[in-house]
N, C-alpha and C positions, 0 to 999 in steps of 0.2 A: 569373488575374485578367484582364477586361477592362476598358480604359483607354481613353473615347472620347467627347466631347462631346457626341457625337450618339444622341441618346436611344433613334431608329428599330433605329441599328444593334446600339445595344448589348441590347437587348430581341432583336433577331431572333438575334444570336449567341446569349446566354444562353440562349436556348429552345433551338438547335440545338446546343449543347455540352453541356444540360443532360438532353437525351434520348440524347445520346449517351455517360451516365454520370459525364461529369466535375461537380465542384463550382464554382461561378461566383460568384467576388467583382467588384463592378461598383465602378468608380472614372469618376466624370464629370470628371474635371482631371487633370493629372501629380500637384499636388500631394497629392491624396486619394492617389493610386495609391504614392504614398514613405508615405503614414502607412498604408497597408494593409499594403504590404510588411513594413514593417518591426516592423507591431502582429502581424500572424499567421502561419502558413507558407503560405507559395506555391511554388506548385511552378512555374509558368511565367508570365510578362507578356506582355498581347497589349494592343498599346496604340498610339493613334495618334499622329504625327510632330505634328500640328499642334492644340494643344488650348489652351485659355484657363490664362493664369498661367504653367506651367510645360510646355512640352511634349515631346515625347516623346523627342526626342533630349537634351534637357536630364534627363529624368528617369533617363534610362539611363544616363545619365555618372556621376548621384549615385547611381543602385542601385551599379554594377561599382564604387563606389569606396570604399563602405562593407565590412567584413567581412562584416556580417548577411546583406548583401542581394549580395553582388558574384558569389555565383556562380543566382543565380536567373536560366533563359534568359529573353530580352525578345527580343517578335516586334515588329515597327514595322511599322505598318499604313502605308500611302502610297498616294497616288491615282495611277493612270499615267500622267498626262500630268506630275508633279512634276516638272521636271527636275534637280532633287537625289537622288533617289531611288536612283540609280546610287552615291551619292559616300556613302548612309546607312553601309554596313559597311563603308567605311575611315574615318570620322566615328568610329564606335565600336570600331574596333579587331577588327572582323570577330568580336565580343561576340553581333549578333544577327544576327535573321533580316527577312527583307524580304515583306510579304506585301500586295501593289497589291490596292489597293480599284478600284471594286468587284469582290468575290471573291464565287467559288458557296457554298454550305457545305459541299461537299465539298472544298472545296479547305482552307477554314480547319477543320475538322477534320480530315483531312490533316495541315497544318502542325502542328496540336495532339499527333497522334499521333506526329510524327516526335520531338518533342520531350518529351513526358511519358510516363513511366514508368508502366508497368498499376496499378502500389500506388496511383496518385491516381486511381484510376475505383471508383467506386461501387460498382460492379455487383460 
């Protein structure tokens, strides 16, 4: 799943996760991204720090603290100049991963592969 305000990026990721065999659920809020999780299987959350309503460190505290949802990994998207970004995985209990925007696609496919298992590729 990708979790991200920003229409541009979530469009440019889905197209480049989605040639690259994975399946792509889009959540534009944290809180859409808790009613996905926990309506169907996800195999990994990439999702940003800062999003309207609920955002991404808040939504991660409620994924890991549910049973359903508490072992699904959650990647936190962060800009790099954040200067909390440093402080995100002792915030979450070193639960997730930290992936500073703007990223290439090779990097967040990278990330995606370090974390998901081949059974969630298409191909």
């Amino acid at each position: 799943m990708l979790a991200d305000d920003d229409p541009v990026l979530l469009d440019s990721a889905t197209e480049v996760l989605t040639q690259e065999g994975f399946r792509v659920v889009v959540a534009t809020d944290g809180q859409r991204a808790l009613q996905e999780a926990l309506g169907r299987r996800v195999d990994l959350i990439v999702m940003d720090v800062s999003m309207p309503q609920v955002g991404g460190v808040e939504a991660c505290h409620c994924l890991k603290a549910m049973p359903k949802t508490a072992k699904i990994p959650v990647v936190l998207m962060v800009a790099k100049k954040d200067p909390g970004a440093k402080a995100l995985a002792e915030r979450t209990h070193g639960s997730v991963r930290v992936l500073r925007k703007p990223f290439s696609d090779e990097e967040l496919i990278s990330t995606v592969r370090q974390v998901v298992k081949p059974r969630s590729l298409i191909r």
